[in-house]
C-alpha positions as CSV (number, residue, x, y, z in Angstrom):
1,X,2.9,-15.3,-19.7
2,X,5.8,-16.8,-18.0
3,X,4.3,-19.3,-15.6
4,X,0.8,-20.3,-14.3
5,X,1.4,-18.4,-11.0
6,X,2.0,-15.0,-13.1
7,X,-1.1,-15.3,-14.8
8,X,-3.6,-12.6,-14.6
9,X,-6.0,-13.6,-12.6
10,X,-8.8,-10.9,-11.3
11,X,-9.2,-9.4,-7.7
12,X,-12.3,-11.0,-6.1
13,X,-15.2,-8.9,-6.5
14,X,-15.5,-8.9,-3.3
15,X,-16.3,-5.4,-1.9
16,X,-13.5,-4.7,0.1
17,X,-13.3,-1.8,2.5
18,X,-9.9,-3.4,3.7
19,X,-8.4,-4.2,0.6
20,X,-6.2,-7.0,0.2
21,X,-2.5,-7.0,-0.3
22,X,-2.1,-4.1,1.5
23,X,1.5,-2.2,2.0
24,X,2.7,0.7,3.1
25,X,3.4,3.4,0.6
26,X,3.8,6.3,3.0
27,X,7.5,6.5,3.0
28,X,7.3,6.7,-1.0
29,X,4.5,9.2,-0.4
30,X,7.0,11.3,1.9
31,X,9.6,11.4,-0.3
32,X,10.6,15.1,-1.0
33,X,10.1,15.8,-5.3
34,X,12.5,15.0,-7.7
35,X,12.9,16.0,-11.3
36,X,11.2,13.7,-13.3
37,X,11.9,11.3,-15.8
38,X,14.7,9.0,-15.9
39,X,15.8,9.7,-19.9
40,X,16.3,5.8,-19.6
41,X,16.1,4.5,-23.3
42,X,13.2,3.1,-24.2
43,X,11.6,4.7,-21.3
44,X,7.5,4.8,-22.1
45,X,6.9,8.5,-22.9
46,X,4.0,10.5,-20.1
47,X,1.2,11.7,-22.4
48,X,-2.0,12.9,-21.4
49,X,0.0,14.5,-18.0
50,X,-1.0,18.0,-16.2
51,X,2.2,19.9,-14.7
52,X,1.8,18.2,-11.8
53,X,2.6,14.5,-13.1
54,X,-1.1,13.8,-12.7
55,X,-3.6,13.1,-15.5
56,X,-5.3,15.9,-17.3
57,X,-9.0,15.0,-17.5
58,X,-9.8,16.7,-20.7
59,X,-7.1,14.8,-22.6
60,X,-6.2,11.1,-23.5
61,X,-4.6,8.6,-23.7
62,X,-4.2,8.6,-19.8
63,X,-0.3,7.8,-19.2
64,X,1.5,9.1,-16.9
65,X,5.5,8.3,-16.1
66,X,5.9,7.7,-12.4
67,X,8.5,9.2,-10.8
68,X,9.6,10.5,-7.0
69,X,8.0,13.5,-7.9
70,X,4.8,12.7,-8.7
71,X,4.0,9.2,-7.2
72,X,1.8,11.1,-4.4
73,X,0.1,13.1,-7.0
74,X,-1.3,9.6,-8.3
75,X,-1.4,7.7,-4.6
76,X,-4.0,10.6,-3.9
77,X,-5.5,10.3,-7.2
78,X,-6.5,6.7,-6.5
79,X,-9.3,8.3,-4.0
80,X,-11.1,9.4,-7.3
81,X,-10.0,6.5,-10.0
82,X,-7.9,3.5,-9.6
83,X,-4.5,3.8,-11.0
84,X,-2.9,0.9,-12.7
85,X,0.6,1.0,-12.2
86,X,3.0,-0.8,-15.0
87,X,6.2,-1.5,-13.7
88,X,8.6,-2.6,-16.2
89,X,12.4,-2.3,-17.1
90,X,14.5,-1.9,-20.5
91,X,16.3,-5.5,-19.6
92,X,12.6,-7.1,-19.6
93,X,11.6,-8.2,-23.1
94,X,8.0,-8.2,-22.3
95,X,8.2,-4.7,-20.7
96,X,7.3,-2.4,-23.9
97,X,4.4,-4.8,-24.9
98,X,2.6,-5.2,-21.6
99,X,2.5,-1.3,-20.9
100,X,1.6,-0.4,-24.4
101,X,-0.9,-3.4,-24.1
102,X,-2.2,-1.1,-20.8
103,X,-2.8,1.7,-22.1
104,X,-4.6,0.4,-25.2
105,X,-7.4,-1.0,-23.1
106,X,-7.1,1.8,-20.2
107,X,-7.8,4.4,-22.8
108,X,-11.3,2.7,-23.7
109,X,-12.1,3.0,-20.4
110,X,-13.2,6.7,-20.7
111,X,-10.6,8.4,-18.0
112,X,-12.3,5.8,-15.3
113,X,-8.8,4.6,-15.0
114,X,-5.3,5.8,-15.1
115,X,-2.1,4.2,-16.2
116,X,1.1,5.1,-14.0
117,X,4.5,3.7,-16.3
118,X,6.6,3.1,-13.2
119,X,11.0,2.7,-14.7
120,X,12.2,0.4,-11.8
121,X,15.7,0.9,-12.6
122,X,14.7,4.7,-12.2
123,X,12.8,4.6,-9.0
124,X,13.8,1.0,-7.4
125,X,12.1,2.0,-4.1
126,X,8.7,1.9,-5.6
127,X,9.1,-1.9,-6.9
128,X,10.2,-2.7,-3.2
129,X,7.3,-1.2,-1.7
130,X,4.7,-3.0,-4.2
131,X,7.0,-6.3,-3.2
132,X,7.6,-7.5,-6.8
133,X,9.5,-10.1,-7.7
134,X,9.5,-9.7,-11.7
135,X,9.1,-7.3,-14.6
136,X,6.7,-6.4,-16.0
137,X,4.0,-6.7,-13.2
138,X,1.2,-4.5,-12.6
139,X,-0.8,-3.4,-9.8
140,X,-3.4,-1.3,-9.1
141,X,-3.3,1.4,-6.2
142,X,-7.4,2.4,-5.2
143,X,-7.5,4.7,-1.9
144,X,-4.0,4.6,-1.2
145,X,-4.3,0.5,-1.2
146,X,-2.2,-1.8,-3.5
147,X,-4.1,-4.9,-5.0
148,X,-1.9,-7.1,-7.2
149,X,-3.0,-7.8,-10.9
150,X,-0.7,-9.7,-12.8
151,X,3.2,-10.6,-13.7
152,X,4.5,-11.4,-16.8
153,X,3.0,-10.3,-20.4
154,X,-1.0,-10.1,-21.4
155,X,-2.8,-9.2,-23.7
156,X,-6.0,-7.1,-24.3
157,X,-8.3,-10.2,-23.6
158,X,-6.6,-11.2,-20.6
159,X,-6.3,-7.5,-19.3
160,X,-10.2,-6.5,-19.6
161,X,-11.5,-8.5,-17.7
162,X,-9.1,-8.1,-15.0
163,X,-9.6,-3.9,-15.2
164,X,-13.8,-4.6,-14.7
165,X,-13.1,-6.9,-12.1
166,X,-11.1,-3.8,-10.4
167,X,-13.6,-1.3,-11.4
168,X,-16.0,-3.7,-9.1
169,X,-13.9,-3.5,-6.4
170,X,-13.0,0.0,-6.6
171,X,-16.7,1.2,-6.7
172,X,-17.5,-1.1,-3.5
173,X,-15.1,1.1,-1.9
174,X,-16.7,4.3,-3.3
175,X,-14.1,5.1,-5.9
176,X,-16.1,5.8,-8.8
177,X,-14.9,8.5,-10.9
178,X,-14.0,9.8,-14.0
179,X,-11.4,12.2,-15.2
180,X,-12.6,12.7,-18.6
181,X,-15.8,13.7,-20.0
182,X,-16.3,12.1,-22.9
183,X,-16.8,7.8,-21.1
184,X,-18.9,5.6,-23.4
185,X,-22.3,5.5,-22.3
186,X,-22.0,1.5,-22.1
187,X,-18.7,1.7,-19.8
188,X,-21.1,1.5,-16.6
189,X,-19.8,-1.6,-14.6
190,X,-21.5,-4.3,-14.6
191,X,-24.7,-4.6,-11.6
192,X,-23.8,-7.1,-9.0
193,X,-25.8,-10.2,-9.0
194,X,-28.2,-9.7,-5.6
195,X,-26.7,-11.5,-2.9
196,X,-23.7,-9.8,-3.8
197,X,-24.9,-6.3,-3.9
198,X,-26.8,-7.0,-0.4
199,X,-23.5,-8.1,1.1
200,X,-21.7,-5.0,-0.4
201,X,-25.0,-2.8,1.1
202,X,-24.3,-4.5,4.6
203,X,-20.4,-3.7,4.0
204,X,-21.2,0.0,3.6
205,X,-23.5,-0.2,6.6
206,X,-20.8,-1.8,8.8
207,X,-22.7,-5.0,9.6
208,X,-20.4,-7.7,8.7
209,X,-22.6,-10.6,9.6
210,X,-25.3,-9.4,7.6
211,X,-23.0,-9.9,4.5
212,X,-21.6,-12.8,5.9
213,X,-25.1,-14.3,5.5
214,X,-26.0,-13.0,2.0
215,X,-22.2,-14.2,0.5
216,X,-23.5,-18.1,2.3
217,X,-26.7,-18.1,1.0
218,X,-24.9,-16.9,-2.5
219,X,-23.0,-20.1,-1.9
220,X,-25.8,-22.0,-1.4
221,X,-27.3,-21.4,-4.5
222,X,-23.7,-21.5,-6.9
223,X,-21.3,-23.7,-4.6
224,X,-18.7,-22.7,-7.5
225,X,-18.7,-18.9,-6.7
226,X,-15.3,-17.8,-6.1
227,X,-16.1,-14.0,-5.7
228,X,-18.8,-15.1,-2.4
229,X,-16.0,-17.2,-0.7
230,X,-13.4,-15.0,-1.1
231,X,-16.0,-12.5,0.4
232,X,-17.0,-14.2,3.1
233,X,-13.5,-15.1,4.0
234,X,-12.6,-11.5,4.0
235,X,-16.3,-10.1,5.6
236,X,-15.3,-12.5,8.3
237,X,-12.1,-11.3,8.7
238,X,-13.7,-7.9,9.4
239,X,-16.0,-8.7,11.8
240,X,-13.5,-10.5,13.7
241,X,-11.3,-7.5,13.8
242,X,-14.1,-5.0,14.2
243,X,-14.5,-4.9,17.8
244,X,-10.8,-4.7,18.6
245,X,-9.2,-1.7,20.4
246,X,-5.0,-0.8,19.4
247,X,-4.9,-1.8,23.6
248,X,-6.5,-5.5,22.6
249,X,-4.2,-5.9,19.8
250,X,-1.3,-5.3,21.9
251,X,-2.0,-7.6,24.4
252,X,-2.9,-10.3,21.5
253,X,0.7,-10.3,20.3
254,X,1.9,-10.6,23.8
255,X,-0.2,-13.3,24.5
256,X,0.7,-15.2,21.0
257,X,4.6,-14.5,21.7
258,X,4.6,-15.6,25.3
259,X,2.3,-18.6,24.4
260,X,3.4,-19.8,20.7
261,X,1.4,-23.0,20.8
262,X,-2.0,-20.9,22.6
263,X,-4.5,-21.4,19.4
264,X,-7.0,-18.3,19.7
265,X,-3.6,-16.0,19.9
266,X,-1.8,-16.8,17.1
267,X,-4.6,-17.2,14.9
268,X,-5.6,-13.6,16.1
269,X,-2.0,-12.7,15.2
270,X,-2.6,-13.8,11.7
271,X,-5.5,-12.1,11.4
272,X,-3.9,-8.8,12.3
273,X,-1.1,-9.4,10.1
274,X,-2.8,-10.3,7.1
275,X,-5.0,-6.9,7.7
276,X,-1.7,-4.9,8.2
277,X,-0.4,-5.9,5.4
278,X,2.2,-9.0,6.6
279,X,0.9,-11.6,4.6
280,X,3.9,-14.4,4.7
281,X,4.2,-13.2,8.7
282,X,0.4,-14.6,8.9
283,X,0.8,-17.6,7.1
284,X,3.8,-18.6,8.2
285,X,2.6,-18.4,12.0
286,X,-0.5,-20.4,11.3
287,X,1.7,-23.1,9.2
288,X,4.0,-23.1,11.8
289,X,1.7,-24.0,14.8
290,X,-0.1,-27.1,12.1
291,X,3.3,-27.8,12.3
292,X,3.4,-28.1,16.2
293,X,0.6,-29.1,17.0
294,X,-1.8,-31.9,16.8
295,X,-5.6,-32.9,17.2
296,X,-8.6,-30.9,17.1
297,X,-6.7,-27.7,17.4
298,X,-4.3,-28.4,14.5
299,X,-8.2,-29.1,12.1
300,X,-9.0,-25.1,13.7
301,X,-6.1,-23.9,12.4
302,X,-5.8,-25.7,9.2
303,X,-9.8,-24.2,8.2
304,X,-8.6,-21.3,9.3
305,X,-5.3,-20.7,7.1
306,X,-7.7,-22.0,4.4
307,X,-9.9,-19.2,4.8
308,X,-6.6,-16.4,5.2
309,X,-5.9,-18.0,1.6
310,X,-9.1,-16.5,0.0
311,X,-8.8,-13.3,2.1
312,X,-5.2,-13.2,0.8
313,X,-6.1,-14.6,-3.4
314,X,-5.6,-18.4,-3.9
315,X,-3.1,-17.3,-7.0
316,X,-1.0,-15.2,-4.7
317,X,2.7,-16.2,-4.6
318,X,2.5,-15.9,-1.2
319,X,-0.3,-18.5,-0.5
320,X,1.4,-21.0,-3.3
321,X,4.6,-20.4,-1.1
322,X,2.8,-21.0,2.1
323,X,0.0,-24.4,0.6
324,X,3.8,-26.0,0.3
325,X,5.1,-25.5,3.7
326,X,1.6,-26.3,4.6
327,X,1.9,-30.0,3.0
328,X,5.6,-30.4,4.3
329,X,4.3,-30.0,7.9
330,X,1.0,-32.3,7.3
331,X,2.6,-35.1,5.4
């Protein structure tokens, strides 16, 4: 791989019913059909396709080259299995090796998982709306919601774990399908240790503090656990949104752009944004008012950018981009 920050690293585990790295794919999925297939040289070949671009479940491997036409067909698919989308292009060297590198491990997955080969020469809106900066990068679309996997080449051992840390998030937000019927016996994910499993139960039941409690007391006992604070970042998040109306959030980002240096606003701002989707929006506001701002309320909103930075993923571009802005306005 390329750099330390296009490593893969894997998606917390982290049960997300809001998942992170949201954007919005609905003007892709409105898009009227095209004919598909580029013809592009070198293009990765669809195999294991129905008529309608989708996967067929009763064959493998499952690959599937994206196009305008049938980018919905696979958006809606990822209700039933997460799709891994591979977006790579003939003028990056590492293109043909990470996607073939995909489907290798996707097809021991037993149809759990399906590979979408996305041209980006040949459909250039689709790496705009997944915000990618480089080829090859992959990301993974589960309900209709993008989470960012890696840039830059891997191989199997560095993909596998990454797809079962997915898997774990996808089946805490009930996506737990299969299209073929012939999965290995053994491809069950992994349990969840307790804590986490009892955080992911009060997830499902709505009550956000109750799994803010378990992912703490999971802390407690492994200080080390990345997956608990990422999830208590993002539980918290939650349950600080939960009780607001679309009328509340209006007034919120009047308040915060009437009142720029008003704490409680703009860090309810940046909550909203990193929800919707506006990750560097978020951060940049909370850097911004460090950067104003002094004393006690400067420490709040420090913590709290910290915490948006887990929600978020610590290896995310966007959080390196914004921990430097953060230590030009501190020091």
């Amino acid at each position: 791989m390329s750099s330390p920050a296009s490593r893969p690293v894997p998606p917390a585990a982290a049960n997300l019913l809001n998942l992170r790295g949201a954007v919005d794919l609905s003007s892709l999925k409105q898009r009227p059909a095209s004919p598909a297939g580029s013809g592009a040289p070198g293009a990765p070949a669809a195999s294991g396709t129905a008529a309608n671009g989708t996967a067929d479940a009763g064959t493998a491997p499952l690959r599937v080259t994206v196009t305008e036409g049938n980018f919905q067909d696979l958006v809606e698919l990822s209700a039933q299995v997460p799709v891994v989308f591979a977006l790579w292009a003939t003028y990056s060297p590492e293109s043909a090796a990470m996607v073939d590198s995909l489907e290798q491990v996707i097809n021991g997955y037993g149809g759990r998982l399906v590979l979408g080969a996305a041209d980006i020469d040949a459909f250039p809106q689709l790496a705009q709306a997944f915000q990618v900066q480089a080829v090859p990068t992959a990301v993974a679309v589960i309900k209709g919601q993008p989470v960012p996997l890696f840039q830059g080449g891997a191989d199997d051992a560095q993909i596998r774990p990454l797809l079962d840390e997915l898997l774990k998030v996808a089946a805490a937000n009930g996506v737990t399908g299969s299209l073929g019927a012939g999965a290995p016996q053994d491809a069950e994910p992994a349990p969840l240790p307790p804590l986490h499993q009892a955080a992911f139960d009060a997830i499902e039941a709505g009550d956000y503090e109750a799994a803010a409690v378990a992912y703490r007391q999971a802390l407690l006992e492994m200080p080390s656990d990345a997956d608990a604070k990422a999830g208590l970042a993002q539980v918290e998040l939650m349950a600080r949104l939960q009780p607001l109306s679309a009328q509340d959030t209006e007034g919120l980002r009047a308040l915060a752009a009437n009142e720029p240096d008003k704490l409680d606003a703009q860090l309810g701002v940046a909550d909203l944004d990193v929800a919707g989707g506006h990750v560097e929006d978020a951060l940049n506001r909370v850097v911004s008012f460090i950067g104003r701002n002094f004393g006690p309320e400067r420490e709040t909103a420090r913590l709290r950018l910290l915490e948006l930075f887990d929600v978020v993923g610590t290896h995310d571009d966007r959080v390196a981009k914004a921990r430097q802005a953060l230590a030009r306005v501190l020091f």
